[in-house]
C-alpha positions in Angstrom: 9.1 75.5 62.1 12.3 73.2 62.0 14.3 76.3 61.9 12.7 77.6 64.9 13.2 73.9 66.5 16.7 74.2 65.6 17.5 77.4 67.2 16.2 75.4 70.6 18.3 72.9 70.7 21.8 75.1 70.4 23.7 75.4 73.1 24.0 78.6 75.5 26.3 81.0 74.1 27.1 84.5 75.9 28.4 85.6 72.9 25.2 85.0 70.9 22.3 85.8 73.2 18.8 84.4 72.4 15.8 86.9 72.4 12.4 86.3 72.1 9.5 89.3 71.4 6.3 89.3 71.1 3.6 91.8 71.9 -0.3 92.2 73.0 -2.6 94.6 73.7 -4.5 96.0 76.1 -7.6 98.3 76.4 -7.8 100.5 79.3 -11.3 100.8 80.8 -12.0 102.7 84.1 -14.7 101.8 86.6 -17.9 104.1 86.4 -20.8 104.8 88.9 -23.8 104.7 86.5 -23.1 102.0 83.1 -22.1 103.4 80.1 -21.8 102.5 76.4 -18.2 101.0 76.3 -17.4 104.1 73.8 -18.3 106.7 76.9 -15.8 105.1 78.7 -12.1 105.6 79.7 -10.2 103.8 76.6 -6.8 103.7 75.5 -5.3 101.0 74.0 -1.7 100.2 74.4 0.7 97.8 73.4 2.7 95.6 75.5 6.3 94.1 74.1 7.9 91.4 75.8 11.2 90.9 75.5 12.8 87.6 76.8 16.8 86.7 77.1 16.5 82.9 77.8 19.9 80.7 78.8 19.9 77.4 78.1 20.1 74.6 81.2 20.5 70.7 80.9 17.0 69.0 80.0 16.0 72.1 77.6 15.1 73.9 80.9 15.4 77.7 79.9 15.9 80.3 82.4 14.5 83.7 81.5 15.0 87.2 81.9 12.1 88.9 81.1 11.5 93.1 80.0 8.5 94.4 79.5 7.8 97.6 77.5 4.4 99.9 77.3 3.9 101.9 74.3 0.5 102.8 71.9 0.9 101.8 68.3 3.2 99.5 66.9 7.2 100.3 66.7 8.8 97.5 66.6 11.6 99.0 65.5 12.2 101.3 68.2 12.8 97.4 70.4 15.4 96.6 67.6 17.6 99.4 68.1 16.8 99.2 72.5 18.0 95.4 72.0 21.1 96.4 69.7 22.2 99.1 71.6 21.2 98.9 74.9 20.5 95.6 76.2 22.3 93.8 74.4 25.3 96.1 73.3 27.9 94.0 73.9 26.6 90.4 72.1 28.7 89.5 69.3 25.2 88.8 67.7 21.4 88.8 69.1 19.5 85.6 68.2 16.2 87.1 67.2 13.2 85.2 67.6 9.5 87.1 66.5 6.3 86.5 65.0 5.7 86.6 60.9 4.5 90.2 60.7 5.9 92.6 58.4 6.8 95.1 60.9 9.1 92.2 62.4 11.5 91.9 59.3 14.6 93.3 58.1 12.7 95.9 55.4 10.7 97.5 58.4 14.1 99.0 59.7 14.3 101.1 55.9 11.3 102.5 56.7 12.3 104.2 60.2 15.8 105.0 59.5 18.4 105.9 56.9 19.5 103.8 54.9 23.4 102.9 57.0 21.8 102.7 60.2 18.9 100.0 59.1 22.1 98.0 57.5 23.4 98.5 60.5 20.8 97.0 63.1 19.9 94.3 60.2 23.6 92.9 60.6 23.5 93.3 64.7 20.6 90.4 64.1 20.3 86.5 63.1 16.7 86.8 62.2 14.3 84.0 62.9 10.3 84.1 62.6 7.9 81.4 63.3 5.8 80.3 60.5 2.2 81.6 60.1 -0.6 80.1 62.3 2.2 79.0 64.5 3.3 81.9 66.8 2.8 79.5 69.5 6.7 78.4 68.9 7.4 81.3 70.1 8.1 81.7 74.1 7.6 85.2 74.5 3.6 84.5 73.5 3.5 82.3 76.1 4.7 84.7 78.8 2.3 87.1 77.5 -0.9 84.3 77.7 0.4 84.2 81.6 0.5 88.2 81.8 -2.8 88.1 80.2 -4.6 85.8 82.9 -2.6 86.7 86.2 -2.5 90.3 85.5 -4.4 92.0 82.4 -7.5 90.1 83.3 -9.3 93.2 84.6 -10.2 96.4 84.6 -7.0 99.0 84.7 -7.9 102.3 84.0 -5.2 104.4 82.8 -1.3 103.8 81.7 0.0 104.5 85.4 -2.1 101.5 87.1 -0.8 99.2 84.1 2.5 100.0 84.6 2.5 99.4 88.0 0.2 95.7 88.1 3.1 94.6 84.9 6.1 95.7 86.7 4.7 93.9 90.2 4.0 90.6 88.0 7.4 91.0 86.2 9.7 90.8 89.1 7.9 88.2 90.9 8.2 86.4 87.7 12.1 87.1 87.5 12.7 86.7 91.0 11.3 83.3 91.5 12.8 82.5 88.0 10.3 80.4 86.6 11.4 78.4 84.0 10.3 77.0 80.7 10.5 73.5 79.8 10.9 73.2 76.2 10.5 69.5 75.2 9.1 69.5 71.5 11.4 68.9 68.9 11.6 68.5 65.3 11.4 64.8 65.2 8.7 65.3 67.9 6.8 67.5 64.7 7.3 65.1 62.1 5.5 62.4 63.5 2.8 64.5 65.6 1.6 67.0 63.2 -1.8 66.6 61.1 -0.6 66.9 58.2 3.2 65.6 57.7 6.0 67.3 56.0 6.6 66.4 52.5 8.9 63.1 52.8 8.4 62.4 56.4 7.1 58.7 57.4 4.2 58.5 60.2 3.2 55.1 61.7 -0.3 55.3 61.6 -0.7 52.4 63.6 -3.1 49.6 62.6 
């Protein structure tokens, strides 16, 4: 978690973008006449993959630019090698922020390419994860709790329609540049948390 914290509070640097990605899913379901069993129905699920360039303002105010990606199953390494090689192909090195799952870590890159091209992408990378149970440090799950109540929270039928509703909530999104206000910090943890970090002091009050 302090690492994470850490990575917050650095200043912007062009050189050294910072990327946030997370992912979701969502099952398509078309309308029908007569009810049926939810298994007689139109059903596909699909992943969404968010994928956030943030740039740091005064007051921890972070300015996004946000891509959004529609794809079934996981392959996380296929955003790797897009945000190496393609969005971010001319960053000295890509401040990677992700979720603790194993097809977010360096290894997972071994497994979908040979064995120079993985080294390769691993090096293009400062890896960071957030710890388990606390995926919530991590902004791109936060965009996706907004996509999920302003635009997945209904009935989409096919592939097409979600494409459409995400790329009409995404621009508005850029457009308007809503912001993030980022505020908690590590001191902030160390005295908030339930159950304090070895060595840290809380005043409990009286």
């Amino acid at each position: 978690m302090e690492d994470v914290l850490e990575v917050y509070t650095r200043p912007h640097d062009p050189a050294r973008p910072l990327v946030y990605l997370d992912e979701t899913s969502k099952q398509l379901v078309a309308e029908t006449r007569t009810p049926l069993p939810l298994s007689a129905r139109t059903t596909s699920p699909l992943r969404l993959r968010i994928r956030a360039q943030l740039h740091r303002q005064p007051v921890h105010a972070i300015r996004p630019t946000r891509r959004l990606a529609t794809r079934q199953g996981h392959r996380a390494t296929h955003d790797h090698r897009l945000l190496s090689d393609l969005h971010f192909a001319e960053a000295e090195k890509i401040v990677l922020m992700q979720d603790n799952l194993n097809t977010h870590i360096p290894a997972s890159l071994y497994e979908a390419f040979t064995a120079s091209e993985a080294r390769r992408l691993v090096e293009r990378f400062e890896w960071h994860c957030t710890p388990k149970h606390g995926s919530w440090l991590n902004m791109a799950e936060s965009e996706l709790a907004i996509l999920s109540s302003q635009c997945l929270d209904r009935r989409i039928p096919d592939r097409r329609n979600l494409e459409r509703q995400v790329a009409a909530w995404l621009r508005d999104r850029n457009i308007y540049n809503v912001k993030a206000d980022w505020r908690f910090t590590a001191a902030d943890a160390r005295i908030k948390l339930k159950e304090p970090l070895p060595g840290t002091l809380v005043d409990l009050g009286h």
